[in-house]
C-alpha positions in Angstrom: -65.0 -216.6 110.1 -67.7 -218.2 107.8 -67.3 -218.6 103.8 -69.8 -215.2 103.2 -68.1 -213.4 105.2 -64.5 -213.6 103.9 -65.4 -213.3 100.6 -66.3 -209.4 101.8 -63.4 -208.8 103.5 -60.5 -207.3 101.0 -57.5 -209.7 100.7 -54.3 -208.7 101.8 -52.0 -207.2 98.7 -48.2 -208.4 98.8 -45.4 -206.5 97.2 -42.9 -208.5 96.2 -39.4 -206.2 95.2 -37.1 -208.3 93.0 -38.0 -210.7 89.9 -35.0 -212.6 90.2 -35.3 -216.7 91.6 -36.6 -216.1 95.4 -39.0 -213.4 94.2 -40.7 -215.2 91.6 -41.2 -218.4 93.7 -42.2 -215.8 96.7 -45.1 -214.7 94.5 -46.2 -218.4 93.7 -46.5 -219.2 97.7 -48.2 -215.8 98.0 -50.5 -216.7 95.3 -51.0 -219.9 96.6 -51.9 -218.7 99.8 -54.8 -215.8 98.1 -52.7 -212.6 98.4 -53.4 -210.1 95.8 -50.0 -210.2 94.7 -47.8 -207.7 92.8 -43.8 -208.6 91.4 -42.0 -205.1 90.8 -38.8 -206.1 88.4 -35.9 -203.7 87.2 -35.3 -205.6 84.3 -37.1 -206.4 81.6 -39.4 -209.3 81.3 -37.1 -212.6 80.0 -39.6 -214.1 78.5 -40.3 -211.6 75.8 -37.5 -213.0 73.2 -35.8 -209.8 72.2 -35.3 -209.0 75.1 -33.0 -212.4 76.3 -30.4 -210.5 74.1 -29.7 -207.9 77.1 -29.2 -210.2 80.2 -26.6 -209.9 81.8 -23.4 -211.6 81.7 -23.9 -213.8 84.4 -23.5 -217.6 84.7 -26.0 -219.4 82.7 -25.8 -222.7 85.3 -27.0 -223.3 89.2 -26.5 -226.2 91.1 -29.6 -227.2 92.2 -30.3 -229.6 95.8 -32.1 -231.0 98.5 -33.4 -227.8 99.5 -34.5 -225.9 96.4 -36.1 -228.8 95.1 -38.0 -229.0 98.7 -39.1 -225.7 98.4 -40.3 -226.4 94.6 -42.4 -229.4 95.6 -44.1 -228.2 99.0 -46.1 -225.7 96.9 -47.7 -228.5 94.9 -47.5 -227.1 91.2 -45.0 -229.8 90.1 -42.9 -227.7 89.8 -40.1 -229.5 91.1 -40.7 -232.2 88.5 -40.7 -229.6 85.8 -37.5 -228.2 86.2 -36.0 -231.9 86.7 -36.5 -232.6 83.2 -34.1 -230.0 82.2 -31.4 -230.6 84.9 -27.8 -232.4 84.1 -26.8 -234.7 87.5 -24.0 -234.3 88.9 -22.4 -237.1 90.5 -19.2 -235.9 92.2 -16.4 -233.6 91.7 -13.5 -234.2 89.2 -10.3 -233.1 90.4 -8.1 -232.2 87.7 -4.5 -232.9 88.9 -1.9 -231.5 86.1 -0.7 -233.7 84.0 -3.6 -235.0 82.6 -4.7 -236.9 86.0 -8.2 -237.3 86.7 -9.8 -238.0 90.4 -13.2 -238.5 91.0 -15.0 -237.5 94.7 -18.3 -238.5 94.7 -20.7 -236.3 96.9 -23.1 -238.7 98.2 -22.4 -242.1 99.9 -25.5 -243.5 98.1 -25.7 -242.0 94.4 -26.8 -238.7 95.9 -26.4 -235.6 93.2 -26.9 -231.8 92.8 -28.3 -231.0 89.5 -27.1 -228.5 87.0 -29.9 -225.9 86.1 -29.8 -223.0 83.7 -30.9 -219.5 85.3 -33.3 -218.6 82.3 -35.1 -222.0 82.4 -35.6 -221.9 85.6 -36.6 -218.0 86.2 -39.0 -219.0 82.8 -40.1 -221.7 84.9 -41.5 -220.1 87.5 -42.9 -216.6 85.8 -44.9 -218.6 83.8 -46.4 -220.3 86.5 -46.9 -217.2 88.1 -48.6 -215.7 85.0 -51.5 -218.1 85.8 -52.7 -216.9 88.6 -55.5 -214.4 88.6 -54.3 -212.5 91.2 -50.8 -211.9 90.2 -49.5 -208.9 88.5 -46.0 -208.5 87.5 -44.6 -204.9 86.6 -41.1 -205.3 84.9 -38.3 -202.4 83.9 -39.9 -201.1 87.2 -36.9 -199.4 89.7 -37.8 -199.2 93.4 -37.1 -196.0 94.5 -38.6 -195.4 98.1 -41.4 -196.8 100.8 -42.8 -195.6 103.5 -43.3 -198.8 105.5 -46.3 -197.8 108.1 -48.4 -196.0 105.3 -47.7 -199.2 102.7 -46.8 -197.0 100.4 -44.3 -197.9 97.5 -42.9 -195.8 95.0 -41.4 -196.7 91.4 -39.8 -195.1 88.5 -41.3 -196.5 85.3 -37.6 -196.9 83.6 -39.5 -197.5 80.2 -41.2 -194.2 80.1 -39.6 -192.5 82.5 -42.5 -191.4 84.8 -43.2 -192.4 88.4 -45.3 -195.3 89.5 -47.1 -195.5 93.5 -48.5 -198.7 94.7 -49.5 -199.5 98.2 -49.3 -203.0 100.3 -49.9 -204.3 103.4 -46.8 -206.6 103.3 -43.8 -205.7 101.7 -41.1 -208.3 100.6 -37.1 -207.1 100.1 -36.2 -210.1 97.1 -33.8 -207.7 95.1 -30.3 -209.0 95.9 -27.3 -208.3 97.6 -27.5 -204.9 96.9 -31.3 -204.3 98.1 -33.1 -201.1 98.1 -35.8 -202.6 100.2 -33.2 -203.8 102.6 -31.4 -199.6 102.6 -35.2 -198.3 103.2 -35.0 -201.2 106.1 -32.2 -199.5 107.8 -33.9 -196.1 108.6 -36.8 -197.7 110.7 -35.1 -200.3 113.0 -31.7 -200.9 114.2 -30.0 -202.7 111.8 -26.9 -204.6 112.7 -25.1 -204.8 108.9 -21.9 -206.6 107.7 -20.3 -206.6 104.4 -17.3 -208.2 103.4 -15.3 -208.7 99.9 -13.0 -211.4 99.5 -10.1 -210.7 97.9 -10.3 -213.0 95.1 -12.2 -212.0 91.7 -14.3 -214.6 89.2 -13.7 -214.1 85.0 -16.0 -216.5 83.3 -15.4 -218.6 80.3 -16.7 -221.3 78.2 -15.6 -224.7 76.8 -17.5 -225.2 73.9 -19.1 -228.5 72.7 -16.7 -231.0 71.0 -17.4 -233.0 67.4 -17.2 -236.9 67.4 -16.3 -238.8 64.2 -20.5 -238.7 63.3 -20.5 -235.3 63.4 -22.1 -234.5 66.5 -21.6 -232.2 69.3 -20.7 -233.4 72.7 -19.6 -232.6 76.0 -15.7 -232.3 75.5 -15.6 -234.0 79.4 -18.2 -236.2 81.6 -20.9 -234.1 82.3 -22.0 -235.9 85.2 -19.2 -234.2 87.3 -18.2 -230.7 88.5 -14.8 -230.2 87.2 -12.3 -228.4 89.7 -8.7 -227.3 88.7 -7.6 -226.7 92.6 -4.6 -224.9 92.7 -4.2 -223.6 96.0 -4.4 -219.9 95.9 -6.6 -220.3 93.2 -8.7 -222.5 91.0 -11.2 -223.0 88.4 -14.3 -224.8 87.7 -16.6 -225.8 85.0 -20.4 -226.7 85.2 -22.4 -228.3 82.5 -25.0 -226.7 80.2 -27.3 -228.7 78.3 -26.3 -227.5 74.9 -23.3 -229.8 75.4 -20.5 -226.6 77.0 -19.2 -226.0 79.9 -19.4 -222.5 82.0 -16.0 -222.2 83.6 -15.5 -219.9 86.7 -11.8 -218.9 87.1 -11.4 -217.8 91.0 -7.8 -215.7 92.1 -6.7 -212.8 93.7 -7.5 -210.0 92.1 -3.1 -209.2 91.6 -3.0 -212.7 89.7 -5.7 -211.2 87.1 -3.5 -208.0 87.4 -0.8 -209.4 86.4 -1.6 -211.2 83.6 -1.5 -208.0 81.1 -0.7 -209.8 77.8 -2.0 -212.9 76.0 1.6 -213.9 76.3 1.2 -213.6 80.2 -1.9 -215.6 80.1 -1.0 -218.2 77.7 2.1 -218.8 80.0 0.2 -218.6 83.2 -2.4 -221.8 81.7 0.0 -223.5 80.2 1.6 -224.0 83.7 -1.5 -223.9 86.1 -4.5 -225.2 83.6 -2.7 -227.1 80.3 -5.4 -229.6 80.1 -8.1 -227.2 79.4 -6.5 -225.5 76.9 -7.3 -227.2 73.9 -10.7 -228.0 75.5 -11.5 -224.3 75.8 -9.4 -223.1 72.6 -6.6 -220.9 72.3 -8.3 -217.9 70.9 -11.4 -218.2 72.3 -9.4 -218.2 75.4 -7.6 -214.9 75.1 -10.7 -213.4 73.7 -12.7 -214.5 76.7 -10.5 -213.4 79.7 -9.8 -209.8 78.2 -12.8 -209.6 77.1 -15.3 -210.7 80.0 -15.6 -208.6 82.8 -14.2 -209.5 86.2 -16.5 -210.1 89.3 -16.3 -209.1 92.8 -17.3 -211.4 95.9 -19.2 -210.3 98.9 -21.1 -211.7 101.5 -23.6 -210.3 103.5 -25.0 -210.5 107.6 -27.8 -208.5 108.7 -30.6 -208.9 111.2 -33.2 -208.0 112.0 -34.7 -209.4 108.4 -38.3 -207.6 109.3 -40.1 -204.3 110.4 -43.5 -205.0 112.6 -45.9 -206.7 110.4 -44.9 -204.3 107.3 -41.8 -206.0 106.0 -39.5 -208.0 105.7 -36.4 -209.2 103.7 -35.2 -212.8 101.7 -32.6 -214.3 99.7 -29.3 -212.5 98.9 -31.7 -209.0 100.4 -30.9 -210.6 103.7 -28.1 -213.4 103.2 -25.4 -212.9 100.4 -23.3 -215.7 100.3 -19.7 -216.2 98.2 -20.4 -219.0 95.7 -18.5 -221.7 96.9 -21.3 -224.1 98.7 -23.6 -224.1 95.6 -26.1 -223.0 98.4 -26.9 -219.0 97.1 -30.6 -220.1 95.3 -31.5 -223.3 97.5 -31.0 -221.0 100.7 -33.0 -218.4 99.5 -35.9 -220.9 98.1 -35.6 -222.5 101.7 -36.5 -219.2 102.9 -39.7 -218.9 100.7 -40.6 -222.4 102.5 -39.9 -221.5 105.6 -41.6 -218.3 105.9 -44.9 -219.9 104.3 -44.7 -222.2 107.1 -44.2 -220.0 110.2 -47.5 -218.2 108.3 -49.6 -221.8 108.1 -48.0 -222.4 112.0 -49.0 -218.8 112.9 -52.4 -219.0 111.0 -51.6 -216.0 108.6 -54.4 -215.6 106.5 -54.9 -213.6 103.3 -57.9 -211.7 104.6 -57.4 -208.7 106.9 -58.0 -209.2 110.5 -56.0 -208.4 113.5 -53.7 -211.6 113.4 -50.1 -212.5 114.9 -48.3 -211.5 111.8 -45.7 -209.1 113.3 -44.6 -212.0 115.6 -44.7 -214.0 112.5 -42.0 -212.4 111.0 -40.3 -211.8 113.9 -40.2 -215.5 114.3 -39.0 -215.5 110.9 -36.0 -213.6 112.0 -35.0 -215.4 115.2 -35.1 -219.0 113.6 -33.5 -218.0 109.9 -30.7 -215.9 111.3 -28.2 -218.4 113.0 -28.7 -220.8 109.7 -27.6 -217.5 107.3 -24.7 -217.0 109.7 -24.0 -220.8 109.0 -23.9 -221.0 105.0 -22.2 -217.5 105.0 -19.6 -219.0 106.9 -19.5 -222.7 105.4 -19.4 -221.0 101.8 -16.2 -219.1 103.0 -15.0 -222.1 104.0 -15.6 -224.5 101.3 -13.8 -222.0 99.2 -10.4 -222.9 100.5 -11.3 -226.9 100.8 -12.1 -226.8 97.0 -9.2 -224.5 96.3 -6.5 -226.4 98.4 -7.9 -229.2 100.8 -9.3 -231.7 97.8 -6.0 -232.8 97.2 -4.0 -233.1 100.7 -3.8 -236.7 102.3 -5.3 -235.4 105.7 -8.6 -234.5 104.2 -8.9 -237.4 101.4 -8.4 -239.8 104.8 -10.8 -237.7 106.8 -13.1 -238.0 103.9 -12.8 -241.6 103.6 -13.5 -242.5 107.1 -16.6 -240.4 107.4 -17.9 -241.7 104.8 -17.5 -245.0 105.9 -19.2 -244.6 109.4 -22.2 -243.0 107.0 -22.4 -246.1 104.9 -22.5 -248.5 107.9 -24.4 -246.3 110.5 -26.4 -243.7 108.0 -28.5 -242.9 111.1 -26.1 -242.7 113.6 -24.7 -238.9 114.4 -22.0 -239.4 111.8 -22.5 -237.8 108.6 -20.4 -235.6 105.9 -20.7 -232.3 106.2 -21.7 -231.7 102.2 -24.5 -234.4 103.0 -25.5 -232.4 105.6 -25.7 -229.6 103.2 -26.8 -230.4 100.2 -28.5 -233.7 100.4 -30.5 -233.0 103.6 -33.1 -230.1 104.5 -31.5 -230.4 108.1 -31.1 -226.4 109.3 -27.6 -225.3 108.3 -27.0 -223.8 112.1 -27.7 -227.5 113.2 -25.5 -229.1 110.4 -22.7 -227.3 111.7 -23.1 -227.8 115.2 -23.5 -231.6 114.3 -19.9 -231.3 112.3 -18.0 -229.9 115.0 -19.0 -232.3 117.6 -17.8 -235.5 115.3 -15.2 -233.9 113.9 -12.7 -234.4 117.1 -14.1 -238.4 116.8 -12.9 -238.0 113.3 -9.4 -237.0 114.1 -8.8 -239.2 116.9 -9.9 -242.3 114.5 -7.4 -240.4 111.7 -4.7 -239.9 114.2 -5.0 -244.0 115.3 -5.3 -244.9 111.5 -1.8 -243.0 110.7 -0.4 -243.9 113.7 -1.0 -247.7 113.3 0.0 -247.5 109.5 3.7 -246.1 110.7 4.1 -248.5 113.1 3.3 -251.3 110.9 5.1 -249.5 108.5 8.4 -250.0 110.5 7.7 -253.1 112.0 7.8 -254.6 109.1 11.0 -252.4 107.5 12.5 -253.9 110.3 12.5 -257.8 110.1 12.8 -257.1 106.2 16.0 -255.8 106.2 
């Protein structure tokens, strides 16, 4: 189609349902691509300053890795580089034994890191970038109510003045979280297959506050370069650094243990035994006022398929994939989706003018390659829940650890690799990560199995000519 005559034909308008981290970087690769793009947002604009007063309690730090930052540097803002400048690296885990004891894991065979990032910034981040484009417009304290997905058709309540909104689109995009409306409006046009499961552990957050050195100055009251884990078995807690020198800590149990701490004499007892060392770190008031005080959280995750209707629809990030914490993989799996459905569009030659393209088997395609790699983090995040909880500390799974690890640094690109490389430092498809971790991992226990039993043997043989 020649230059004159595209500029006649209307460009295609996106509606993109959900403000939150995938839908604002949705409506930059939209932009990007010359969509007439519109962001509907229940809550209110972040960016206005009076209004940062009323977000919700949720945690203020990310961990940030191989795949979000992919996904922030294919679209070519610099935006990646941006948001780098406001990160805290994380090296490694610190396991925090009792007793004072410190361990450090390191996550990456060759310095690799996640990065601490703080929601607001990086939401800020990219709705200001988004604010640049001419043909973006962004409607916030806007509540989906209803679509009728063949006509286009969307319908909003204004929640500001209380009086309904229409807007129409060729395209509309589900980004509004675990509990999507888009995904509910999904569910009455195509046969849906739907999961959703709560774990039976809860999440209270709380907060160890900066520390003052002998100058005067605040500091991080432990090394910020680390993601600090209290594994407990049943239980645990973390902390993640912020850059105004705290830590947000996560406390993850059962949802009796919470019940059953009903006094701050129950609690005080219960961290005195369990968490000592972070006692005076967090303070003792400012822990009792922050676990009866902050609300409790539920986890959840979420399988559905299909993620799209025709060439009207279709649903990302949490909408389509909710995840349990655990994997730090929530935002970078729903920013690899962003990337990965721009580039079925470039592969598919989706344009933003209107014409009779492929972009119902776009989507489609969408669908058939992201679905076994959501199955895969939902299930790897239920899974790293229990090895950060329990395994970080057992002998079996330091030695596994150690010996895959070693095959990495001396073959690193051979078929051996960790798991949380795999993961985190790779943009490898989760589905094939997996696949690639079961296959090694009977290698793995056959080399730990020889390890241990040549370590008894040797072990005995030489109790034996000792005594």
């Amino acid at each position: 189609m020649s230059t004159s005559v595209q500029e006649t034909v209307p460009k295609r308008r996106v509606a993109i349902i959900g403000g939150g981290l995938v839908g604002a970087l949705a409506v930059l690769y939209f932009a990007k691509r010359g969509w007439q793009v519109s962001l509907f947002e229940l809550r209110e604009d972040l960016r206005v300053p009076e209004n940062k007063k009323n977000l919700s309690h949720r945690s203020i730090n990310l961990a940030l890795s191989a795949r979000g930052l992919s996904a922030l540097k294919r679209i070519s803002l610099g935006l990646d580089d941006k948001i780098l400048e406001h990160v805290i690296h994380m090296k490694g885990r610190m396991i925090h034994l009792g007793e004072g004891k410190l361990k450090s894991q390191l996550y990456g065979v060759f310095g690799e890191c996640i990065h601490s990032v703080e929601r607001e910034i990086l939401l800020e981040l990219l709705l200001n970038t988004a604010a640049t484009f001419t043909n973006v417009k962004m409607y916030f304290q806007h509540q989906f109510k209803r679509c009728n997905f063949d006509d286009g058709i969307l319908e909003f309540e204004n929640k500001k003045t209380g009086n309904p909104f229409q807007d129409s689109a060729d395209l509309i995009i589900g980004a509004d979280g675990a509990f999507s409306a888009v995904r509910t409006q999904l569910m009455r046009v195509v046969r849906m297959d739907y999961s959703q499961e709560y774990i039976s552990h809860a999440y209270l957050e709380l907060t160890i506050p900066p520390r003052v050195n002998d100058k005067d100055e605040e500091e991080f009251a432990m090394d910020p370069n680390h993601l600090h884990i209290w594994p407990r078995h049943s239980f645990m807690m973390i902390a993640l650094p912020n850059r105004n020198k705290s830590f947000t800590c996560t406390l993850f149990m059962p949802f009796e243990n919470f019940d059953a701490l009903k006094t701050e004499d129950d609690l005080m007892e219960f961290f005195r035994k369990y968490y000592a060392d972070s006692i005076p770190l967090i303070g003792e008031d400012q822990l009792k006022k922050g676990y009866f005080r902050n609300p409790r959280g539920s986890l959840m995750s979420i399988k559905c398929k299909p993620y799209h209707y025709k060439d009207r629809a279709v649903i990302i990030g949490d909408a389509a994939h909710c995840m349990v914490p655990f994997y730090g993989q929530g935002m970078n799996c729903g920013f690899q989706d962003v990337e990965m459905l721009n580039g079925i569009f470039e592969e598919y030659e989706i344009s933003a003018v209107q014409s009779s393209d492929k972009l119902a088997l776009a989507l489609e395609e969408f669908t058939k390659r992201r679905h076994p790699d959501a199955i895969a983090i939902c299930d790897l995040a239920m899974y790293n829940y229990i090895e950060m909880r329990s395994s970080v500390v057992k002998p079996w799974y330091l030695l596994r650890k150690r010996i895959e690890e070693t095959l990495y640094w001396l073959f690193p690109t051979r078929s051996i690799a960790p798991l949380y490389t795999m993961v985190s430092f790779s943009t490898m498809r989760y589905s094939e990560a997996v696949q690639r971790w079961k296959r090694q991992g009977f290698l793995l226990n056959v080399i730990g199995v020889s390890i241990l039993t040549t370590v008894t043997a040797a072990s005995i043989w030489i109790g034996y000519y000792r005594f």
